[in-house]
MIGU-36175 format. One record per residue: residue in one letter; x, y negated, z of N, C-alpha, C, O in turn. Coordinates in steps of 0.2 Angstrom, whole numbers, padded with zeros to 4 digits, always signed. Layout:
AXYZXYZXYZXYZ...
//
This chain:
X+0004+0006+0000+0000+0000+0000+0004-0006+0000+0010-0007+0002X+0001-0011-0003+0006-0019-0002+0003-0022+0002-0003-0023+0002X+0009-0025+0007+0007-0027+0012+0005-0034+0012+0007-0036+0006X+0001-0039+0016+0000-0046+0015+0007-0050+0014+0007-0055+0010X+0009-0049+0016+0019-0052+0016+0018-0052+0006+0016-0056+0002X+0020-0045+0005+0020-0045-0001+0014-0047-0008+0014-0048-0014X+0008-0047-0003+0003-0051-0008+0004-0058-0008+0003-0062-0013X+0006-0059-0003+0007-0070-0004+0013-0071-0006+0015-0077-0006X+0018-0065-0008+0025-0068-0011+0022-0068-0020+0024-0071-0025X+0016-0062-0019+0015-0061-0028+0011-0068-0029+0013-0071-0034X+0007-0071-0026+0003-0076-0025+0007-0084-0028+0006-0088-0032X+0014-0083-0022+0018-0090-0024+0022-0087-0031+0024-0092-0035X+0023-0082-0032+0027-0080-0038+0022-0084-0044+0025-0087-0049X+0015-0082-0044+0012-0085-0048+0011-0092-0051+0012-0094-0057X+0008-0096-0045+0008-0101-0046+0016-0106-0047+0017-0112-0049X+0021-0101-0044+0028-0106-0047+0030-0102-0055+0035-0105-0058X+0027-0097-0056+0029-0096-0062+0037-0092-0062+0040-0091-0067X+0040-0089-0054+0045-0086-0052+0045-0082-0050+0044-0082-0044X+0047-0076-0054+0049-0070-0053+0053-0064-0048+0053-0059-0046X+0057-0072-0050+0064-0069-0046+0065-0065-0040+0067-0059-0041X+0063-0068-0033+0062-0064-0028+0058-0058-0027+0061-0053-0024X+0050-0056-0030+0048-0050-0032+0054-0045-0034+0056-0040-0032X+0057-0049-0040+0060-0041-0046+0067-0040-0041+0069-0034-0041X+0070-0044-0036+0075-0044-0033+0073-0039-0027+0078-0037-0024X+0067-0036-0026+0064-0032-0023+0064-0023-0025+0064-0018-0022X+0066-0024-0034+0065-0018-0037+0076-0015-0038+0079-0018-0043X+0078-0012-0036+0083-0013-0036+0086-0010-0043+0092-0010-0044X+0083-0007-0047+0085-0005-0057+0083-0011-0059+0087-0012-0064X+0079-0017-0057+0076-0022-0059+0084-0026-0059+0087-0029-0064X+0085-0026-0054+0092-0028-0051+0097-0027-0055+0100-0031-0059X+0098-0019-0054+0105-0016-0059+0104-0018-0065+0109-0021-0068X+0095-0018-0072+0100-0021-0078+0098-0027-0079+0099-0029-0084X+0096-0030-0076+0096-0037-0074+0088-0041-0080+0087-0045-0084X+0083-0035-0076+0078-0039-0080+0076-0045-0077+0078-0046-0071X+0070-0051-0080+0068-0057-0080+0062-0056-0083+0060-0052-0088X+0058-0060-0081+0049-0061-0082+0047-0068-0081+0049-0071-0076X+0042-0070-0087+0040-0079-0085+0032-0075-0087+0030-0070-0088X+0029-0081-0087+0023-0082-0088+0023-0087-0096+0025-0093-0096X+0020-0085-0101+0018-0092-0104+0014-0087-0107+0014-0081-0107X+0009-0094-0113+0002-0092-0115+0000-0085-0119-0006-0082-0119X+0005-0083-0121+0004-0075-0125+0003-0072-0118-0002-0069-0120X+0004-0070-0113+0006-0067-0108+0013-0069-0104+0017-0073-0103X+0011-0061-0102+0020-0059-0097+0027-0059-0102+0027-0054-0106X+0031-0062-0103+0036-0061-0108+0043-0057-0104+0046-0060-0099X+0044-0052-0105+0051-0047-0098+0056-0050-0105+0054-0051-0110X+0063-0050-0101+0067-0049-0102+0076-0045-0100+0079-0043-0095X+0075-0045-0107+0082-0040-0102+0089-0046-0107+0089-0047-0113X+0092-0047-0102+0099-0053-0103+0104-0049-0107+0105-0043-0104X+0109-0051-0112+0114-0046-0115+0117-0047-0107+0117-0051-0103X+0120-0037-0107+0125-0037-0100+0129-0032-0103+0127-0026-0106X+0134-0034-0104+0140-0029-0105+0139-0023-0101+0140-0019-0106X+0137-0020-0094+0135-0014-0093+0129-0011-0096+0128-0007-0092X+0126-0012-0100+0120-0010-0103+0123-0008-0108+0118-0006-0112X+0127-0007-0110+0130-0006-0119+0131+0003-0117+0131+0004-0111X+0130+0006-0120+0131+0012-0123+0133+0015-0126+0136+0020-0125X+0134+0011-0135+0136+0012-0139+0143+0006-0142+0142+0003-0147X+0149+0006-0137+0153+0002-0136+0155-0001-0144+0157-0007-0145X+0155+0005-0149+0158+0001-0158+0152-0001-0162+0153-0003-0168X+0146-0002-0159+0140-0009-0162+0142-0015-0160+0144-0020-0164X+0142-0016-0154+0140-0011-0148+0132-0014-0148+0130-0019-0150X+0129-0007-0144+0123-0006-0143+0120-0006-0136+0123-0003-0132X+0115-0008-0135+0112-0007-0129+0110+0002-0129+0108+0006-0134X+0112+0004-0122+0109+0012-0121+0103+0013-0120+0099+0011-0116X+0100+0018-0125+0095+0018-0126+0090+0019-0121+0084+0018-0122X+0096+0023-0114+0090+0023-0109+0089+0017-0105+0084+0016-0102X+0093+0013-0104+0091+0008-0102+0087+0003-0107+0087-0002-0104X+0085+0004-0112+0079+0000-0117+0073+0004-0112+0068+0002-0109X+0075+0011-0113+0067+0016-0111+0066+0014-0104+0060+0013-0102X+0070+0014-0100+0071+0009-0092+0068+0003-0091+0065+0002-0086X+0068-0002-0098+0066-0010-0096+0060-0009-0098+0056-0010-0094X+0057-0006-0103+0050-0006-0106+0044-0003-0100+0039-0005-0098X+0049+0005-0096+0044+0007-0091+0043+0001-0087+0037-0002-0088X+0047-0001-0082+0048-0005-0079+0042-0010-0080+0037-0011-0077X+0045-0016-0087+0038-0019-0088+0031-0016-0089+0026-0020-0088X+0030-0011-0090+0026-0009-0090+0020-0009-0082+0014-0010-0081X+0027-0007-0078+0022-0006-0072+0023-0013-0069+0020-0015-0064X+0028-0017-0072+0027-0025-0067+0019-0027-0070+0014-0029-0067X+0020-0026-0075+0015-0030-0079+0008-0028-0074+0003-0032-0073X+0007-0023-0073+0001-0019-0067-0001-0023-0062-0005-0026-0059X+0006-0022-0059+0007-0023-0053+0007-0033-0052+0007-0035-0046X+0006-0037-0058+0009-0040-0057-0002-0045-0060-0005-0050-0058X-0004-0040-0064-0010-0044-0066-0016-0039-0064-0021-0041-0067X-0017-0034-0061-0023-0031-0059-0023-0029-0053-0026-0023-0053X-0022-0033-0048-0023-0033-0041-0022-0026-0038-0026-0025-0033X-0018-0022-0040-0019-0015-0037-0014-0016-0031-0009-0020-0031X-0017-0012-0027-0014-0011-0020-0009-0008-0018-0005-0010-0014X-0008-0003-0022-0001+0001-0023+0003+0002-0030+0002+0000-0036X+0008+0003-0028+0013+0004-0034+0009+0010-0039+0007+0015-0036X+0010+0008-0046+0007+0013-0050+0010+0018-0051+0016+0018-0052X+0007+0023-0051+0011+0030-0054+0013+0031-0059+0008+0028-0063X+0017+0033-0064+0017+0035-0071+0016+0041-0070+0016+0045-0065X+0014+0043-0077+0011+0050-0077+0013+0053-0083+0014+0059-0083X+0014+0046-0090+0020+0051-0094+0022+0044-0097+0019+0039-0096X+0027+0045-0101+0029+0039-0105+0034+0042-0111+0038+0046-0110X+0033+0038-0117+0034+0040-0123+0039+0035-0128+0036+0030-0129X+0044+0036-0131+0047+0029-0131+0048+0031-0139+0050+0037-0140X+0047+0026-0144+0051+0027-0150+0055+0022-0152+0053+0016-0151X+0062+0024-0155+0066+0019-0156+0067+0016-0163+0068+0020-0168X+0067+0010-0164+0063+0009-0172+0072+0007-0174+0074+0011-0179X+0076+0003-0172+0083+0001-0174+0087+0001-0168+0085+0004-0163X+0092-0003-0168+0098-0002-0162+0097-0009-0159+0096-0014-0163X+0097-0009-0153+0096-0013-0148+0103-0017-0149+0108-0014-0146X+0105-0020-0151+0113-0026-0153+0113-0027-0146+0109-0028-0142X+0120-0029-0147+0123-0034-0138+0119-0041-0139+0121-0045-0143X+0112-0042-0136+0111-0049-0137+0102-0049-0131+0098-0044-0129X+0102-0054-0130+0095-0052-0125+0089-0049-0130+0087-0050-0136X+0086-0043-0124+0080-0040-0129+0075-0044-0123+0075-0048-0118X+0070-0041-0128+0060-0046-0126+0055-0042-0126+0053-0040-0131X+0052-0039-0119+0046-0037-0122+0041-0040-0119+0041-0043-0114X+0035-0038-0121+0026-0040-0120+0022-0029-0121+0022-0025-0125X+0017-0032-0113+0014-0027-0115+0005-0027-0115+0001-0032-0113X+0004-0024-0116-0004-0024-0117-0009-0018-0114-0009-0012-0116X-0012-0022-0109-0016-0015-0107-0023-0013-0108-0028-0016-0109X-0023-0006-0108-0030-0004-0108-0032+0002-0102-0028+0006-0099X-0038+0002-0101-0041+0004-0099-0044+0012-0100-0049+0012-0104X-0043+0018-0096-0044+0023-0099-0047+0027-0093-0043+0028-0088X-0053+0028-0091-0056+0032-0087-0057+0026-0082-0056+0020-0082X-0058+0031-0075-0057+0027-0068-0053+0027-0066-0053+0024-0060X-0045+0030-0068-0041+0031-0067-0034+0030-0068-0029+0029-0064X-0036+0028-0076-0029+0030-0080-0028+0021-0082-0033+0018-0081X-0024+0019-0083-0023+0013-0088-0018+0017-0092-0015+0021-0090X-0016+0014-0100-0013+0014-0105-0010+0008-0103-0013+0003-0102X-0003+0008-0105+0000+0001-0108+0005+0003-0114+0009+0009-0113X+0006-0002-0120+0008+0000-0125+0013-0006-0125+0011-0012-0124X+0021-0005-0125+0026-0009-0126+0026-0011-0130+0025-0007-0134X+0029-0018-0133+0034-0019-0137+0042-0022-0135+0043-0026-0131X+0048-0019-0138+0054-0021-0137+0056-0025-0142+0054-0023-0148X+0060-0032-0143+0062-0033-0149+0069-0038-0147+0070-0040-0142X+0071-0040-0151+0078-0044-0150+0075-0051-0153+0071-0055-0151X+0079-0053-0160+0076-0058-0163+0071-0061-0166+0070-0067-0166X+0067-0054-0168+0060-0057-0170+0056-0052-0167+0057-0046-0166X+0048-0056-0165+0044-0051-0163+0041-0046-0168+0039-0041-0167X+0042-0049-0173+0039-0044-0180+0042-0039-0181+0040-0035-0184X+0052-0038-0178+0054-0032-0180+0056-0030-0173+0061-0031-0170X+0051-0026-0171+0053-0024-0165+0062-0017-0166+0065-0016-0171X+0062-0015-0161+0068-0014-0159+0065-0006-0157+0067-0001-0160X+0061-0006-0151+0058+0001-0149+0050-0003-0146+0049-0008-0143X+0045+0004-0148+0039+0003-0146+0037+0009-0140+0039+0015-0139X+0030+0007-0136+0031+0014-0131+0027+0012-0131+0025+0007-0134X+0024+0018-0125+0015+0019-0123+0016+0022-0114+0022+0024-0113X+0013+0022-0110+0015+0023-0105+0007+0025-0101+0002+0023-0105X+0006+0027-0097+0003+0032-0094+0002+0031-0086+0004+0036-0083X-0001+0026-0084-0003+0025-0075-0008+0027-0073-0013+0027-0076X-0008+0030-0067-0013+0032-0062-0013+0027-0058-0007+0025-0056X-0019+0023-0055-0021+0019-0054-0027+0019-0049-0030+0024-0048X-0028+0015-0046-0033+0015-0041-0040+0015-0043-0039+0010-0046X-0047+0017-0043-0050+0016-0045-0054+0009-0046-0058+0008-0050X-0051+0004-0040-0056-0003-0040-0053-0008-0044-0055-0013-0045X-0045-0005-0047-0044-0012-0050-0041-0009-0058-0037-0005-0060X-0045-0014-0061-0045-0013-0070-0043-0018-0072-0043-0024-0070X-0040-0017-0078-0037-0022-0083-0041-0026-0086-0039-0030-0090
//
């Protein structure tokens, strides 16, 4: 359950539009140094170029699991972060396709929820680098959820 501490930190995160202290809370959040704002399209996550994220040192490329790492991740901030659930969400499966190679440079994504049963929510990722039209890698993700809060 989330305690009222943590509900009035999600509360000032909102209205200051900062994330920081929540994801400082998540320590993979930490490790590859993701970032989140709020503007009109939605949530925008970010993950900043970090030299330990490379993988593929002669692209060099971001590791592919840590792409599949930022996208779950947004995924469940994005839950936790706009449908008032009480607990942290479960995953139940997650699915990631990789469309091109994630270059040393900041990636972007935005996710979108739906609603599946009393239970389940879908959220479908996108990753991308420089443009949103040419994503990078796309997913689908799979939460159990509480039954009283819906997307």
């Amino acid at each position: 359950m989330i305690d009222q501490a943590l509900r009035d930190q999600l509360r000032v995160a909102h209205e200051r539009n900062d994330y920081a202290p929540l994801l400082a809370l998540i320590p993979y959040a930490s490790l590859i140094g993701i970032e989140c704002r709020r503007e009109e399209q939605g949530v925008l996550f970010c993950l900043p170029a970090n030299r330990n994220n490379i993988g593929n040192p002669l692209l060099p490329a971001i590791h592919g699991g840590v792409i599949a790492g930022f996208m779950e991740l947004a995924a469940a901030l994005q839950l936790i972060l706009f449908t008032g659930t009480e607990q942290v969400p479960k995953i139940i499966d997650f699915s990631v396709d990789y469309l091109r190679a994630g270059l040393y440079r900041d990636t972007f994504a935005r996710c979108q929820l739906w609603r599946q049963g009393r239970r389940v929510t879908n959220v479908a990722i996108t990753a991308w680098q420089a443009d949103p039209q040419e994503p990078i890698a796309t997913a689908r993700a799979h939460f159990k959820i509480d039954e009283s809060t819906a997307p």
